[in-house]
C-alpha positions as CSV (number, residue, x, y, z in Angstrom):
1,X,0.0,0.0,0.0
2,X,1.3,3.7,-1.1
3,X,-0.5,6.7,1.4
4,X,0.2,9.6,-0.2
5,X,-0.3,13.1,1.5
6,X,0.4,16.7,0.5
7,X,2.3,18.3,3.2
8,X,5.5,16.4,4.8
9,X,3.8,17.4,8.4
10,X,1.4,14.9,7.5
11,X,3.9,11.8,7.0
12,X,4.9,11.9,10.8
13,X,0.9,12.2,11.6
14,X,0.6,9.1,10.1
15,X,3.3,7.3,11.0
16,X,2.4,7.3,14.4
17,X,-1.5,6.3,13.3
18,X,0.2,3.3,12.0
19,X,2.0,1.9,14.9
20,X,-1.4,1.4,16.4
21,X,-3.1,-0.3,13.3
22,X,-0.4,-2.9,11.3
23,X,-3.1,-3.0,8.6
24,X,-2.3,0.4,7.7
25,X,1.7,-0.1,6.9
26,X,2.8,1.3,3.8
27,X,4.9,3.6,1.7
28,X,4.6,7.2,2.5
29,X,5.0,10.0,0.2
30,X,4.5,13.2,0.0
31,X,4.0,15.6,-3.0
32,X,5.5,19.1,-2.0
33,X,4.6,21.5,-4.9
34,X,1.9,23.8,-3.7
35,X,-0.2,22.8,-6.6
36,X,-3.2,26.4,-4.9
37,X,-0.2,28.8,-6.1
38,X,1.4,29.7,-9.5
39,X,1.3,28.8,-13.1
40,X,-0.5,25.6,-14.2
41,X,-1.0,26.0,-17.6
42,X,0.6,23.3,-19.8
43,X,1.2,21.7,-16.7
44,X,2.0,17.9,-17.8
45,X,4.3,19.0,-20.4
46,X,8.1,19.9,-20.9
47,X,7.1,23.4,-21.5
48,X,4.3,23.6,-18.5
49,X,6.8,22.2,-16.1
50,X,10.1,24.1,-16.8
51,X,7.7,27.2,-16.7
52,X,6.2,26.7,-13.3
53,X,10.2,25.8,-12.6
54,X,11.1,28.9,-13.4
55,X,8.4,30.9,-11.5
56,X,9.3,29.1,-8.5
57,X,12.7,30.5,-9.5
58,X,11.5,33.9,-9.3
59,X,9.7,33.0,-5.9
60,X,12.7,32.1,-4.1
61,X,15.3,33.8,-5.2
62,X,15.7,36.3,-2.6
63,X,14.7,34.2,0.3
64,X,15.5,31.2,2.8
65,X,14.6,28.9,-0.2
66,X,16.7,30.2,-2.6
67,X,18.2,27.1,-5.2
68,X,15.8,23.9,-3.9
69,X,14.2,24.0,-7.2
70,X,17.1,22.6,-9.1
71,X,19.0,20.6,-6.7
72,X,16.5,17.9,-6.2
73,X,14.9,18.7,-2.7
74,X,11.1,18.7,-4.9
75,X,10.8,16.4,-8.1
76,X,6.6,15.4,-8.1
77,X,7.0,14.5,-11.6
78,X,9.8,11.7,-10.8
79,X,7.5,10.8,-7.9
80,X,4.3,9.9,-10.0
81,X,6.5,8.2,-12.8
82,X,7.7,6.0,-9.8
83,X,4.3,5.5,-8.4
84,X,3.0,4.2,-11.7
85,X,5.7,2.2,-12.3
86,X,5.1,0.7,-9.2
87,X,1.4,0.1,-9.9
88,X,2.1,-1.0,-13.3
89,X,4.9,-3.8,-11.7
90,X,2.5,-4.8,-8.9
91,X,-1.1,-5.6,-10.2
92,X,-2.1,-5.8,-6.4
93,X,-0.8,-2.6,-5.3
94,X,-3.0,0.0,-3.9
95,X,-2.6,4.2,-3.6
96,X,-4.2,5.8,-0.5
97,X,-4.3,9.7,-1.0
98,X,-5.2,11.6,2.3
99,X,-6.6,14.7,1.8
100,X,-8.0,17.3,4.4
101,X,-10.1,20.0,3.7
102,X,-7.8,22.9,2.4
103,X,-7.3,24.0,-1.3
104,X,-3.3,22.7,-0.8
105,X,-4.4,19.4,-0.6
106,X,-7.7,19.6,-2.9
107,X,-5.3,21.2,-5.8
108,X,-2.7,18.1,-5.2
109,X,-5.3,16.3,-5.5
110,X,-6.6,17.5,-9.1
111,X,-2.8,17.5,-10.3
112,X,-2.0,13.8,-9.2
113,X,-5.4,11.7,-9.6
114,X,-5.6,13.4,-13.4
115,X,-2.6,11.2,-14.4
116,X,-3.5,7.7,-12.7
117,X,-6.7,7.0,-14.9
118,X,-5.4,4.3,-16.1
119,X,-5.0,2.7,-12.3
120,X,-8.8,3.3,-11.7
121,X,-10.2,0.8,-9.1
122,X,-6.8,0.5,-7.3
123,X,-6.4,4.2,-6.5
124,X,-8.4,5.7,-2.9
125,X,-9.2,8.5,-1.9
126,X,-9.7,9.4,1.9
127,X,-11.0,13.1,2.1
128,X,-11.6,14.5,5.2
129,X,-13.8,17.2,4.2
130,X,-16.1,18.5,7.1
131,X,-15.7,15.5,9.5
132,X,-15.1,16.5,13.6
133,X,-12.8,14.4,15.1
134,X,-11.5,14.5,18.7
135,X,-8.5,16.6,19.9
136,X,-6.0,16.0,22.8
137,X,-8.5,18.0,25.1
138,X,-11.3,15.7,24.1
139,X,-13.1,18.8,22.7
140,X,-14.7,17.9,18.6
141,X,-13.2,20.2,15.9
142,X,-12.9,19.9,12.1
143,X,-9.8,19.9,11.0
144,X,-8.3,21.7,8.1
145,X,-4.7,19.7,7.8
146,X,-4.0,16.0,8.7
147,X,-1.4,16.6,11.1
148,X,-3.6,18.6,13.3
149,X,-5.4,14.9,13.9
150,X,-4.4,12.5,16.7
151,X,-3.4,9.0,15.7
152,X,-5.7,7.0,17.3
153,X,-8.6,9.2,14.9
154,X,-6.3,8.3,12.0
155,X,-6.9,4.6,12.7
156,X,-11.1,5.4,13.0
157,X,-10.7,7.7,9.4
158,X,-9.3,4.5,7.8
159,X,-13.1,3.5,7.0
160,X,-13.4,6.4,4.8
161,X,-11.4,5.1,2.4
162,X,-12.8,4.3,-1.1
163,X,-12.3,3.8,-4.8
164,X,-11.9,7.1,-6.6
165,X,-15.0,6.6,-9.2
166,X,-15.0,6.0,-12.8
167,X,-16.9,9.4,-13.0
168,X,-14.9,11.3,-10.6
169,X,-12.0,9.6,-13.3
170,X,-13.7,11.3,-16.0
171,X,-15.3,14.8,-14.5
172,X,-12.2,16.2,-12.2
173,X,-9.6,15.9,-14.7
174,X,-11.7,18.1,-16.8
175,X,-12.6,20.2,-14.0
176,X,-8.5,20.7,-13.4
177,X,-7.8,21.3,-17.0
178,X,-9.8,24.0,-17.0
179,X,-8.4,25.8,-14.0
180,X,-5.5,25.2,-15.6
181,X,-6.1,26.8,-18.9
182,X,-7.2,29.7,-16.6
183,X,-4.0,31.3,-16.2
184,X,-4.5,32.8,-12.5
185,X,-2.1,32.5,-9.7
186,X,-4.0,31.7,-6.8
187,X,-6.6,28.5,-6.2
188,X,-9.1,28.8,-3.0
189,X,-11.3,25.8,-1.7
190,X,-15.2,27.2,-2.3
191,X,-16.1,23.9,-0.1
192,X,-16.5,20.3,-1.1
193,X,-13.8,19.9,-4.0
194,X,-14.6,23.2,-5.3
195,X,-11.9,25.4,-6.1
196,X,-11.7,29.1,-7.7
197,X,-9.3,31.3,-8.9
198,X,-8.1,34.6,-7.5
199,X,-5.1,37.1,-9.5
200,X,-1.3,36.6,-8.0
201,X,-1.8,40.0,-6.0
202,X,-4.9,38.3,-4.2
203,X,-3.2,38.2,-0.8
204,X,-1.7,41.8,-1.2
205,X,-4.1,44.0,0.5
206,X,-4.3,41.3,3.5
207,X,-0.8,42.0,4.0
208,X,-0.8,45.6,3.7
209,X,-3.2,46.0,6.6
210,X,-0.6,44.6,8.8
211,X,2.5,46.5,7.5
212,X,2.7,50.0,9.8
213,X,4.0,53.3,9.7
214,X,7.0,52.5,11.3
215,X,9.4,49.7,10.6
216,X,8.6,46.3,11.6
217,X,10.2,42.3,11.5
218,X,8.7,40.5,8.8
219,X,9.1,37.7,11.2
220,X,6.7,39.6,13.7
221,X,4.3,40.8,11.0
222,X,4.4,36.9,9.4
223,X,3.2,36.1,13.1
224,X,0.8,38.5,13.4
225,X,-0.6,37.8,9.9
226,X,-0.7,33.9,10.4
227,X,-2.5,34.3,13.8
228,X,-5.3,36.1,12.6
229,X,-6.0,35.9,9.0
230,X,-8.3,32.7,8.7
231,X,-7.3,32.3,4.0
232,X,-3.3,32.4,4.2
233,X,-0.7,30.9,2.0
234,X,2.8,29.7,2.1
235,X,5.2,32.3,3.8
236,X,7.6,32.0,0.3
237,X,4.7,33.2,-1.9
238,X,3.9,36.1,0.7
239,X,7.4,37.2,0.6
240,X,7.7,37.4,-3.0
241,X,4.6,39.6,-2.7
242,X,6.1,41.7,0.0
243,X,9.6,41.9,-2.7
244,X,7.1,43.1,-5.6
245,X,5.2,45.8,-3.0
246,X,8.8,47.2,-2.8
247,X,9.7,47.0,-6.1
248,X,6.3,48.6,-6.7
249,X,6.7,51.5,-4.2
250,X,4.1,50.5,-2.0
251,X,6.5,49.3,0.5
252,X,9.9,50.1,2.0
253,X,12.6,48.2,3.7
254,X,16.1,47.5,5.6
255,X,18.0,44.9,6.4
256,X,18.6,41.3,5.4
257,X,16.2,40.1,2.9
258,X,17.3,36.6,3.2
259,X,16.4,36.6,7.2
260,X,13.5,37.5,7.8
261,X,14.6,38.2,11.4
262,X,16.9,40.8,10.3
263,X,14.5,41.9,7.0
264,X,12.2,45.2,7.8
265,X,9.4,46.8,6.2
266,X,7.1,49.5,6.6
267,X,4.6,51.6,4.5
268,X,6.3,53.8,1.8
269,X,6.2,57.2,2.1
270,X,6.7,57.5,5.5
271,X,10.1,59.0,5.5
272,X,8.7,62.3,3.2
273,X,6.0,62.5,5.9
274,X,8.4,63.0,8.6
275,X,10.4,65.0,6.8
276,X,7.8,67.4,6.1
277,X,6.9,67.1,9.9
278,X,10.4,67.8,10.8
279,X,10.4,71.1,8.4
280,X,7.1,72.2,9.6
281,X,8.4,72.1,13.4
282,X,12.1,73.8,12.7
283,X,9.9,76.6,10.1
């Protein structure tokens, strides 16, 4: 059996749901594109591929991230060739594909079931869309990732597994290659497996609410922003927002752009303003 999941949180998640249920055992891996962000267009060719490459490229280049596209660290394509020939090897082998209710997993999920058609009957999908489960506190919540479930409720979600249909085979590939052909930069989960499309700059004004007057950590303002905005993203897509705020004029900074502890940002404009306060005063 092959689990595959869509964050690499998740892996550890299950791991430890396994040690409690033997039937479970099986391969784990996870597909680390963030398939709700960036190009898609042309996606299962040369051209497609090398072209969401190279906008990951751009994405990086200036932060913490900088270089893992080319030196291996992500490779989904190799991972799905190896899947299938593993399938096509083993007539008796079976893919689990965990999926929680977020568009990260739902848009991994479009991307990798669209190219196992032929596999239909052996390939499960176990999607966890709107279910409560149990925390550590006993308390019932509904969880939006996979690791945010306890093992034990791992072993009781196991019963949700089924056989991705013949129809689902023949309706969400369509319904992907049309968000595909789209040409927007940002996928959101409407509910159920419903996702829509938003521009590249659809985070921007989000972020802009928490950038001040005066010069703040993007590490702080990350912390801020992640603790009460409920529709985020990845903090390497926000950055390269932030980087084309700046480049745009809308924002100003200092420091280290690579270190986010030592990287600072604030409005633009602010330094005329005090300028002209600091004339005013001394007139």
């Amino acid at each position: 059996m092959l689990h595959i999941v869509f964050e690499d949180a998740n892996i550890e998640a299950l791991r430890k749901s396994f040690e409690l249920d033997s039937s479970l055992q099986g391969e784990m891996i996870s597909i680390q594109d963030d398939y709700a962000v960036g190009p898609l267009l042309n996606i299962y060719s040369e051209e497609g591929i090398e072209n969401r490459r190279q906008w990951w490229r751009d994405v990086l280049k200036d932060g913490h991230y900088d270089g893992i596209v080319d030196d291996g660290h992500v490779d989904d394509n190799k991972k799905v060739a190896q899947l299938k020939a593993k399938l096509s090897e083993d007539p008796e082998e079976l893919i689990w594909i965990w999926a929680a209710q977020n568009k990260h997993d739902v848009s991994g999920y479009y991307w990798l079931m669209s190219q196992l058609k032929d596999f239909q009957g052996r390939i499960f999908i176990l999607y966890l869309n709107n279910l409560p489960f149990i925390n550590e506190k006993g308390n019932i919540f509904y969880p939006t990732s996979l690791f945010q479930i306890q093992p034990k409720e791992f072993v009781k979600a196991k019963k949700l597994a089924r056989p991705i249909t013949l129809s689902e085979f023949e309706i969400d590939p369509d319904e992907w290659a049309k968000i595909c052909r789209e040409g927007k930069g940002v996928r959101l989960l409407e509910g159920g497996k419903k996702l829509i499309q938003k521009g590249y700059n659809y985070y921007d004004n989000e972020l802009l609410n928490f950038i001040g007057k005066d010069w703040q950590k993007v590490s702080k303002l990350f912390q801020q922003y992640f603790g009460k905005v409920k529709d985020t993203t990845g903090d390497a897509f926000l950055l390269w927002r932030i980087r084309l705020m700046i480049e745009g004029g809308k924002v100003e900074m200092q420091g280290n752009m690579q270190n986010m502890k030592e990287f600072e940002v604030r409005l633009a404009g602010v330094a005329n303003v005090e300028a002209e306060v600091a004339e005013a005063q001394t007139a």
